[in-house]
C-alpha positions in Angstrom: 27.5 -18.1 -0.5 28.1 -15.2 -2.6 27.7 -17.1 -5.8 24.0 -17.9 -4.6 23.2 -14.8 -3.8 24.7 -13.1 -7.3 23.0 -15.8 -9.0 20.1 -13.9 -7.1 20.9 -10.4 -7.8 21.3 -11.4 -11.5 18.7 -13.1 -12.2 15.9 -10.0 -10.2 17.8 -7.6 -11.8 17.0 -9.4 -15.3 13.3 -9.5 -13.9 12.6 -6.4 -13.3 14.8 -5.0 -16.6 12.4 -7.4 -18.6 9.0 -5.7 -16.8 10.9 -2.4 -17.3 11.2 -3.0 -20.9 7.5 -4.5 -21.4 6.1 -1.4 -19.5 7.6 1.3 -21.5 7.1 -0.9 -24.6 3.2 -0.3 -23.7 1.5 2.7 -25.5 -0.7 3.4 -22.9 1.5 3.4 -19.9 4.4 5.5 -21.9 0.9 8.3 -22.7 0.0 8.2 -19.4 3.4 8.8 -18.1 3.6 11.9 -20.2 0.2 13.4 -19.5 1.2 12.7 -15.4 1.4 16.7 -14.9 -0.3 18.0 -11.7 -2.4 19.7 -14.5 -3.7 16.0 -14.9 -7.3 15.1 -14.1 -6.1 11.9 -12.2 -3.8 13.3 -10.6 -5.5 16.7 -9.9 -8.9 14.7 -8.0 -6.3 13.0 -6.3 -5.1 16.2 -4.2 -8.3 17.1 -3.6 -9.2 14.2 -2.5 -6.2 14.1 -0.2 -7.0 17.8 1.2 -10.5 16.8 1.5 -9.1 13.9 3.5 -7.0 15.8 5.9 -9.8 17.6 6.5 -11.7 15.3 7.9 -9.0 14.1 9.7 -8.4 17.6 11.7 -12.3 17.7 11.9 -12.5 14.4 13.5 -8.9 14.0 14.3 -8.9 11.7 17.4 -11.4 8.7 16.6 -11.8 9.1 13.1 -16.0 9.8 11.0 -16.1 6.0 11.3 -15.0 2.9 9.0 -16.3 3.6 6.0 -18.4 6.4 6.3 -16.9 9.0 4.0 -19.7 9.7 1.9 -19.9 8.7 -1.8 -18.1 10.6 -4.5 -19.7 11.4 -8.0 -18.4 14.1 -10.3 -22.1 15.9 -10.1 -22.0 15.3 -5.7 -23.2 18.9 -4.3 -21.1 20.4 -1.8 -22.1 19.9 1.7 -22.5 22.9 4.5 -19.0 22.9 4.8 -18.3 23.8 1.0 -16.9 20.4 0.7 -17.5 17.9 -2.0 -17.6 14.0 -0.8 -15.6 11.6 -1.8 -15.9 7.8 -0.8 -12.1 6.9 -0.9 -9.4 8.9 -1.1 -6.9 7.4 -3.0 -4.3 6.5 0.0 -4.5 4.1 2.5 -2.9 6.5 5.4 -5.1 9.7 5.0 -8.2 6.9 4.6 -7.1 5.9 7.5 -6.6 8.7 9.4 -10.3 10.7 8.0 -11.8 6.9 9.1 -10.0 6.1 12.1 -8.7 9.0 13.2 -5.1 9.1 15.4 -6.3 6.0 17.1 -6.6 4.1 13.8 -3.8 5.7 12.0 -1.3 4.9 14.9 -3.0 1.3 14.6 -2.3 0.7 11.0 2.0 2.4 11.3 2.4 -0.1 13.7 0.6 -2.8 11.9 2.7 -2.6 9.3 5.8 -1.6 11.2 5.4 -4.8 12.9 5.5 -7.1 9.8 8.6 -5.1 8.0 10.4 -5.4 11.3 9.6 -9.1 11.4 10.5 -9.7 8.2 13.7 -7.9 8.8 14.6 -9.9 11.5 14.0 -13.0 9.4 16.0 -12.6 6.9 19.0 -13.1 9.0 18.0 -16.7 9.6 18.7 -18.7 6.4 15.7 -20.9 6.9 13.4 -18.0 6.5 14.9 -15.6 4.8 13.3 -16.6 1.4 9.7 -16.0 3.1 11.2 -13.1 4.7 12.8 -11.6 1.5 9.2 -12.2 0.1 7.0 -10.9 3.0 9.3 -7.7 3.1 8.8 -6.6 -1.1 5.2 -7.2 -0.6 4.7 -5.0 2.3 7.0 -2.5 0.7 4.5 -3.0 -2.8 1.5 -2.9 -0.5 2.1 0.5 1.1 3.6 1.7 -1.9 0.5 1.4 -4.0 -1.4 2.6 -1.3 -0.1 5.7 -1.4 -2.0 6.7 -4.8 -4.7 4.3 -4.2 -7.2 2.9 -1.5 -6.5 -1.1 -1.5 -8.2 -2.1 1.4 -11.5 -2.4 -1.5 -9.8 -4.2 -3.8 -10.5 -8.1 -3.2 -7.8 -9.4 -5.2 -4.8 -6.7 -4.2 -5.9 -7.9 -0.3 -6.7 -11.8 -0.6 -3.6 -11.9 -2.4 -1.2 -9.9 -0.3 -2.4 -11.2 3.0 -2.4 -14.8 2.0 1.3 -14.4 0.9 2.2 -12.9 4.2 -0.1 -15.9 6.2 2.5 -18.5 4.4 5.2 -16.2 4.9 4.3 -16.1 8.5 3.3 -19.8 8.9 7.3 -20.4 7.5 8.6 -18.3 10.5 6.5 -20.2 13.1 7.3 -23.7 11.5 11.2 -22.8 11.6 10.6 -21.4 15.3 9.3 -24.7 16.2 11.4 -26.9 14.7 14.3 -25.3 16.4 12.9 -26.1 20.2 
């Protein structure tokens, strides 16, 4: 089967040369790579917004301020009695989490997602689902990726998309798991 499976390689590697290409062909992602500095605004708010986040998690560390309930950020927000401005997302899905849901919630969501990369995994050994798998796998991989530098969980598209992808993915496994018996 190794012909298949180089056809494969080949033809992702091609893919992902030809978004590669197309992205640093772009004069507004090849700028905003070169302004990426920690002196950057974007990327400046974004560790503050990550301390600010810790924070709230060692404040509230075991059950969390609440599901949404960090308060609102705007650029003019006054600092509250603490000396701490509010922010209303974070800008990653783990120290949301955690502020949110404290070590209760945060455990919740590592195994969550433990549990489907370890399912995939375990699925691509079985040729009948390894496609799914293979695809289940890189968008869980993408998903906590981008969540790392941005909140996704309020972004409609990011989530309709991702977890109907892993329902068919999933609804593959339990279809081959049933036509095995």
């Amino acid at each position: 089967n190794w012909r298949k499976g180089g056809k494969v390689a080949v033809v992702t590697i091609a893919i992902l040369a030809a978004v590669v290409l197309l992205a640093l062909s772009s004069a507004t992602f090849t700028d905003r790579i070169r302004g990426s500095t920690l002196q950057s605004k974007s990327i400046h708010s974004r560790l503050v917004a990550w301390e600010y986040a810790w924070h709230e998690f060692q404040d509230h560390w075991f059950l969390g301020r609440g599901l949404a309930t960090l308060p609102t950020f705007s650029e003019t927000a006054e600092r509250g009695p603490d000396g701490r401005k509010p922010y209303g997302h974070v800008h990653n899905n783990i120290l949301q989490m955690l502020a949110e849901n404290g070590l209760v919630g945060g455990l919740a969501f590592i195994f969550l997602f433990f549990s489907i990369i370890t399912t995939a995994f375990r699925r691509l050994k079985e040729p009948a689902t390894r496609n799914w798998a293979t695809i289940a796998l890189l968008c869980t991989v993408d998903f906590l990726v981008h969540g790392m530098f941005d909140y996704t969980f309020t972004i409609a598209t990011i989530m309709y998309i991702y977890w109907f992808i892993l329902g068919l993915a999933y609804s593959n496994f339990r279809q081959t798991s049933q036509q095995r018996r």
